[in-house]
C-alpha positions as CSV (number, residue, x, y, z in Angstrom):
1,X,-1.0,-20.2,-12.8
2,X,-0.7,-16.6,-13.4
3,X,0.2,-14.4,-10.4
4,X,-0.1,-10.5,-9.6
5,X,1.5,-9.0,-6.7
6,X,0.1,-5.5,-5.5
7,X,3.0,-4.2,-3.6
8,X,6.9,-5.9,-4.1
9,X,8.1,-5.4,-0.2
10,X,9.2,-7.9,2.3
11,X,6.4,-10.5,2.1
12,X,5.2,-10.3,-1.5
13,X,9.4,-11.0,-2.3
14,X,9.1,-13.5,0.8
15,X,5.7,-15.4,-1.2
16,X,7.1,-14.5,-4.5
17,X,10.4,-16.7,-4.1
18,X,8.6,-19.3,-2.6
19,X,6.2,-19.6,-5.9
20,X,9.3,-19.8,-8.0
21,X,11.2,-22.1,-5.9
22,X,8.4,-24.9,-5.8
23,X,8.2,-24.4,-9.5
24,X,4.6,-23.2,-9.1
25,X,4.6,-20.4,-11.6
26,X,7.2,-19.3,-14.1
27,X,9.0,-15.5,-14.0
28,X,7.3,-14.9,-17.1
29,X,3.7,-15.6,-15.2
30,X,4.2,-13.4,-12.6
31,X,4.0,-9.9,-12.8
32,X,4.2,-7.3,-9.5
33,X,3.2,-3.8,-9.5
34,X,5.2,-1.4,-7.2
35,X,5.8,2.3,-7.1
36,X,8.7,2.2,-6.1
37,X,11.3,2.0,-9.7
38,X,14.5,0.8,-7.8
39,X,12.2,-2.1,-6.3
40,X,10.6,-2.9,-9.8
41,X,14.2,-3.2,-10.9
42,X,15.8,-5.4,-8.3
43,X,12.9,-7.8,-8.8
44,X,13.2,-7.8,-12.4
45,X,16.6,-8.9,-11.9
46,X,16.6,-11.1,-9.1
47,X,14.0,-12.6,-9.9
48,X,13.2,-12.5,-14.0
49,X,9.6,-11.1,-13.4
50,X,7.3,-8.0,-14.4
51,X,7.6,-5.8,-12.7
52,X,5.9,-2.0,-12.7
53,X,4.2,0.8,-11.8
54,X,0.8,-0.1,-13.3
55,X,-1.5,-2.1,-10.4
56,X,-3.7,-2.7,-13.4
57,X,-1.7,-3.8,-15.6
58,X,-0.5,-6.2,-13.5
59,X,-3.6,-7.5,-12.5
60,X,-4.8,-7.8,-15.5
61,X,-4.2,-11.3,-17.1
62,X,-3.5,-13.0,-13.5
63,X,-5.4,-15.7,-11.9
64,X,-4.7,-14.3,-8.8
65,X,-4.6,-10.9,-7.5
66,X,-2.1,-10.7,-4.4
67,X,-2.1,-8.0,-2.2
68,X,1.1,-7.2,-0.2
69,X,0.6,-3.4,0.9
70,X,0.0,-1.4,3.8
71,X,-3.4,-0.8,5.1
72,X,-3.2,2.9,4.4
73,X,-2.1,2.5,0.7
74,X,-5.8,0.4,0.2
75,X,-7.8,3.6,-0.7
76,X,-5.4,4.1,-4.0
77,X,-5.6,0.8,-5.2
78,X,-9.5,1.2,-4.9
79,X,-9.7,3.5,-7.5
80,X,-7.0,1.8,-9.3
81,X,-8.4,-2.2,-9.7
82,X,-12.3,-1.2,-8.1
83,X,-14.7,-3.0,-10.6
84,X,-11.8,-4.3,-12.6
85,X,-11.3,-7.8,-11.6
86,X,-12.6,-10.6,-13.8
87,X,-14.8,-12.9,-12.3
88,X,-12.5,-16.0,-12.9
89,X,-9.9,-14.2,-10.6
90,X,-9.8,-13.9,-6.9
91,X,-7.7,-11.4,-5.0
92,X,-5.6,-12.6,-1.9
93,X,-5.1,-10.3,0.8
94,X,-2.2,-10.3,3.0
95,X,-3.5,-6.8,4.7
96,X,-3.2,-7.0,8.5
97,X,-6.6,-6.1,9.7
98,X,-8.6,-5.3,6.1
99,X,-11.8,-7.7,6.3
100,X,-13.3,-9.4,3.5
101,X,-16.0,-7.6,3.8
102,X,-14.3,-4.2,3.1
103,X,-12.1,-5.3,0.4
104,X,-14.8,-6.8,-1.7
105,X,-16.5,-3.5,-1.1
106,X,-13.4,-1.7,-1.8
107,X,-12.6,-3.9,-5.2
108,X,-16.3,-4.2,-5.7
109,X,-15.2,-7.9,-6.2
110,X,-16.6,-11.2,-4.3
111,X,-14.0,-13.3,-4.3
112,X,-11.9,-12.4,-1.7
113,X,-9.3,-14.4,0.0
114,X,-7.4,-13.7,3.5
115,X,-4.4,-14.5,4.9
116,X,-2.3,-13.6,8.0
117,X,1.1,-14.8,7.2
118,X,4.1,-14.2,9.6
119,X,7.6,-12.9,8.4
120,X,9.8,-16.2,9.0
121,X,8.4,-17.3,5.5
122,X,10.9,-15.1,4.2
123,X,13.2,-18.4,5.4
124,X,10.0,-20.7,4.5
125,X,9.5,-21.5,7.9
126,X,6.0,-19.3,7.9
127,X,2.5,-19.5,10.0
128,X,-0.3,-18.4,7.8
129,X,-4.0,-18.8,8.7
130,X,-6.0,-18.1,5.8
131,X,-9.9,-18.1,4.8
132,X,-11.9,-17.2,1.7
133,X,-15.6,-15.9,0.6
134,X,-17.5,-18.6,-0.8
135,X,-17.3,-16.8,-3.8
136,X,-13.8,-18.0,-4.0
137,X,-13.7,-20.9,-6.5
138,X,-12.5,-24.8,-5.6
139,X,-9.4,-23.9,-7.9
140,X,-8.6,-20.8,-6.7
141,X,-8.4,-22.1,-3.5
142,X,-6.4,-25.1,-3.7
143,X,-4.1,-22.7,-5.9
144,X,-3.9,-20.5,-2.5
145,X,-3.4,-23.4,-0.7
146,X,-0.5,-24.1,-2.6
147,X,1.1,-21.0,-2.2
148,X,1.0,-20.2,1.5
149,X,2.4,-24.2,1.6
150,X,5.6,-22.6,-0.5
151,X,6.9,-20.4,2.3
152,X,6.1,-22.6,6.0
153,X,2.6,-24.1,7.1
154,X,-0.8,-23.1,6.6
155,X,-3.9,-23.8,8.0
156,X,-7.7,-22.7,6.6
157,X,-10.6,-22.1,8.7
158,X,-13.6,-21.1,8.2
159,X,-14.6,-18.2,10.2
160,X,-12.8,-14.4,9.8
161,X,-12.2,-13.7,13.6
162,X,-9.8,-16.5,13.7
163,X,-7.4,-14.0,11.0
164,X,-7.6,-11.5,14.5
165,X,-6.7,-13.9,17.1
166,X,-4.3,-14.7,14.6
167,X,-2.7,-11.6,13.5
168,X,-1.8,-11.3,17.4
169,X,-0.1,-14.6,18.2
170,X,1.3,-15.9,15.4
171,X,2.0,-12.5,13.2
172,X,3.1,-10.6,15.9
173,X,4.5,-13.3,17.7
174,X,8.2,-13.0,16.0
175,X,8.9,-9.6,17.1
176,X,8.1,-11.4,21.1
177,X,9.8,-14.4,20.5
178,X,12.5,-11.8,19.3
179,X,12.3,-9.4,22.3
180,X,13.1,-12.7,24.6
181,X,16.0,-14.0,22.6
182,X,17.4,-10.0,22.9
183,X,17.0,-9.9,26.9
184,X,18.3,-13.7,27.0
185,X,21.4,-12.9,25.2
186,X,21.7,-9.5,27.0
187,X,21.0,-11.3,30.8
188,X,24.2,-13.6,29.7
189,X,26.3,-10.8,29.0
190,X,25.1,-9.9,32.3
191,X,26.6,-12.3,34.3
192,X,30.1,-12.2,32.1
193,X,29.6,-14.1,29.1
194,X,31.3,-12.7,26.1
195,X,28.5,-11.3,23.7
196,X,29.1,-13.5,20.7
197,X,29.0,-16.8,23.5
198,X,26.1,-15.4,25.2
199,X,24.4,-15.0,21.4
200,X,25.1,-18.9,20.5
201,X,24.0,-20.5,23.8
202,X,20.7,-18.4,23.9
203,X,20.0,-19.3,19.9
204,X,20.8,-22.7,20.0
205,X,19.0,-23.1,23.2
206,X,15.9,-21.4,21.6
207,X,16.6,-23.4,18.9
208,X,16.7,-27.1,20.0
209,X,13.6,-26.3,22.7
210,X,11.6,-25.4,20.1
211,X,12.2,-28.3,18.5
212,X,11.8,-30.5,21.4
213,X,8.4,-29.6,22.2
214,X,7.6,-30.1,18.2
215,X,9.3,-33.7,17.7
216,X,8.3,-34.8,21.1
217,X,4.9,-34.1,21.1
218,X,4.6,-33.1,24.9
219,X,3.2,-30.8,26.3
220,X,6.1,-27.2,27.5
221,X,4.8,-27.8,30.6
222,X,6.2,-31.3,30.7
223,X,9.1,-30.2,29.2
224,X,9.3,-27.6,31.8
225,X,9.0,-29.4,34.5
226,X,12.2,-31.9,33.1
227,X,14.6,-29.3,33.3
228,X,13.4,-28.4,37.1
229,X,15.3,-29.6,39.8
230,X,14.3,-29.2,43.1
231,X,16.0,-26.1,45.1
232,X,17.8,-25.8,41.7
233,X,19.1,-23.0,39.4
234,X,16.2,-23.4,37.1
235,X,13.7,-23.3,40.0
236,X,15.0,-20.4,41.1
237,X,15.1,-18.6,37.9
238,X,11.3,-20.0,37.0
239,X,10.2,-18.2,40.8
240,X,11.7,-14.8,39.7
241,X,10.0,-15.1,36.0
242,X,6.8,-16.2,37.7
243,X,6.9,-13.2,40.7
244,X,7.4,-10.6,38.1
245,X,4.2,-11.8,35.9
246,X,6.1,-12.8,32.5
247,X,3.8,-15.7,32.0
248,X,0.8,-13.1,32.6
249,X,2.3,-10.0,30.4
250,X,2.4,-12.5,27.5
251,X,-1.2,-13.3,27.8
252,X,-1.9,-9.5,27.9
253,X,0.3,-8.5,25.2
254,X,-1.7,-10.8,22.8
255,X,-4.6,-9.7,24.1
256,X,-3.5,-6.2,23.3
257,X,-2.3,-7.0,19.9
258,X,-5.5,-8.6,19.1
259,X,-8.0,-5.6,20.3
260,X,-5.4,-3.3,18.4
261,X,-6.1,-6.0,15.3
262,X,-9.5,-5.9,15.4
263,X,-9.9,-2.1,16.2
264,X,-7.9,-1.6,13.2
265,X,-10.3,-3.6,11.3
266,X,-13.0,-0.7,12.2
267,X,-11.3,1.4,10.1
C-alpha cells in the first residue's frame, strides 16, 4: 500500500515506524509532508522515506491519506488537498476532536476515516478506537485496520461519539496514569526512600498490577480487595484516598476531558 502522512510529529513517526516494522509498506511507498525541513530530513534518514514540504504532492499517488496535525493547522491543508483526493483514496484522521463530517466538508471528500490513537504506540503498546464513513471502501478499511494493529490494539465501532468518550479516557488517559506514577514516586520519597528506589518500586508496581488485572481476568475491585487486610496499611491508605474523593475526581476529570472533546469538535 501507498501511504501519505500530513504532518511528520510524534504520532505520524509513532504509526509511521510501526508500518515499516510489520513490513506493511516499503520506505519507497511512503511519502510525509511536513513544513518543518529539519523534520523532513531526520525522517528521510531514519527512516528512508519522502519526505517534504508539498501536502499535495504527498498525497498524490497514496492510497491513503493520513493526517497527523494539529486541529488549528486543518484550515491550510483545506486549501492545500480540498477537492483533490481521488476517489479510490480515503484520508485517515488522527485529529483530536475534527468530525467526519467537517473533514469531508473541509477536503470536500467522502471517505473519511477516524481514529483516536493514544501516545504509548510510540512503544507499540497503543489504544486506538477508530470508525469510518460508509464511503470508506472494504479495502481501505481492512488496510486501516492493519495499521492502527502495527502500533498496540484497536477496536472499530460504529458510531462517532464513541471517538469523544474516547479521546477522554483512553487518549488522555496517559498523561493521568502519568500524574499518579509522579505523586506515587514523590509520596515515597516522602517517607525516606531514595528517589531512584522510590522510582523502581512505584514502576514496577504499576507495572505488574496492570498486568494482573489483564492476565487474570478479574475484576480491580477483586484485585483490590486481595491486597486489603483488615485494620491494615493498605486499608488505611484506601480510607484516606477514598475521604479525599480520588476515585470521584477521576470520574470528573474524564468527564471534563470529554465536554472539552466534544466542545472542541464545535469548532
Amino acid at each position: 500500500m501507498k501511504l501519505a502522512f500530513i504532518g511528520g510529529g510524534t504520532m505520524a513517526e509513532a504509526i509511521l515506524g510501526g508500518v515499516l516494522a510489520a513490513k506493511l509498506a516499503a520506505p519507497a511507498d511512503i511519502h510525509v509532508g511536513e513544513p518543518r525541513a529539519d523534520r523532513c530530513q531526520f525522517l528521510s534518514k531514519q527512516y528512508g522515506v519522502l519526505a517534504g514540504q508539498d501536502n499535495l504532492g504527498a498525497a498524490r499517488d497514496s492510497d491513503l491519506v493520513i493526517l497527523a496535525i494539529k486541529p488549528q493547522d486543518l484550515p491550510m491543508v483545506y486549501k492545500q488537498l480540498g477537492g483533490k483526493l481521488r476517489p479510490g483514496q480515503a484520508a485517515l484522521s488522527i485529529i483530536a476532536g475534527a468530525k467526519m463530517a467537517s473533514l469531508a466538508q473541509g477536503l470536500n471528500h467522502p471517505a473519511i476515516i477516524r481514529v483516536m490513537p493514544n501516545t504509548p504506540a510510540q512503544i507499540r503498546c497503543g489504544m486506538s478506537l477508530w470508525t469510518c464513513a460508509k464511503e470508506v471502501s472494504p479495502q481501505r478499511q481492512e488496510e486501516a485496520r492493519s495499521i492502527l494493529g502495527t502500533v498496540g490494539k484497536e477496536i472499530r465501532v460504529d458510531e462517532e461519539k464513541y471517538l469523544d468518550m474516547a479521546t477522554a479516557l483512553s487518549a488522555s488517559g496517559p498523561a493521568y496514569v502519568f500524574l499518579f506514577i509522579e505523586a506515587l514516586i514523590d509520596s515515597g520519597v516522602f517517607v525516606g526512600l531514595p528517589r531512584d528506589m522510590a522510582r523502581t518500586l512505584a514502576l514496577q508496581t504499576v507495572f505488574g498490577s496492570i498486568r494482573l488485572v489483564m492476565d487474570s481476568g478479574k475484576h480491580p475491585a477483586e484485585l483490590k480487595d486481595m491486597v486489603v487486610s483488615p485494620g491494615g496499611t493498605t486499608a488505611e491508605a484506601l480510607q484516606v484516598l477514598e475521604h479525599r474523593g480520588v476515585p470521584a475526581a477521576v470520574v470528573e476529570a474524564v468527564n471534563a476531558a470529554y465536554l472539552k472533546s466534544i466542545k472542541l469538535g464545535q469548532g
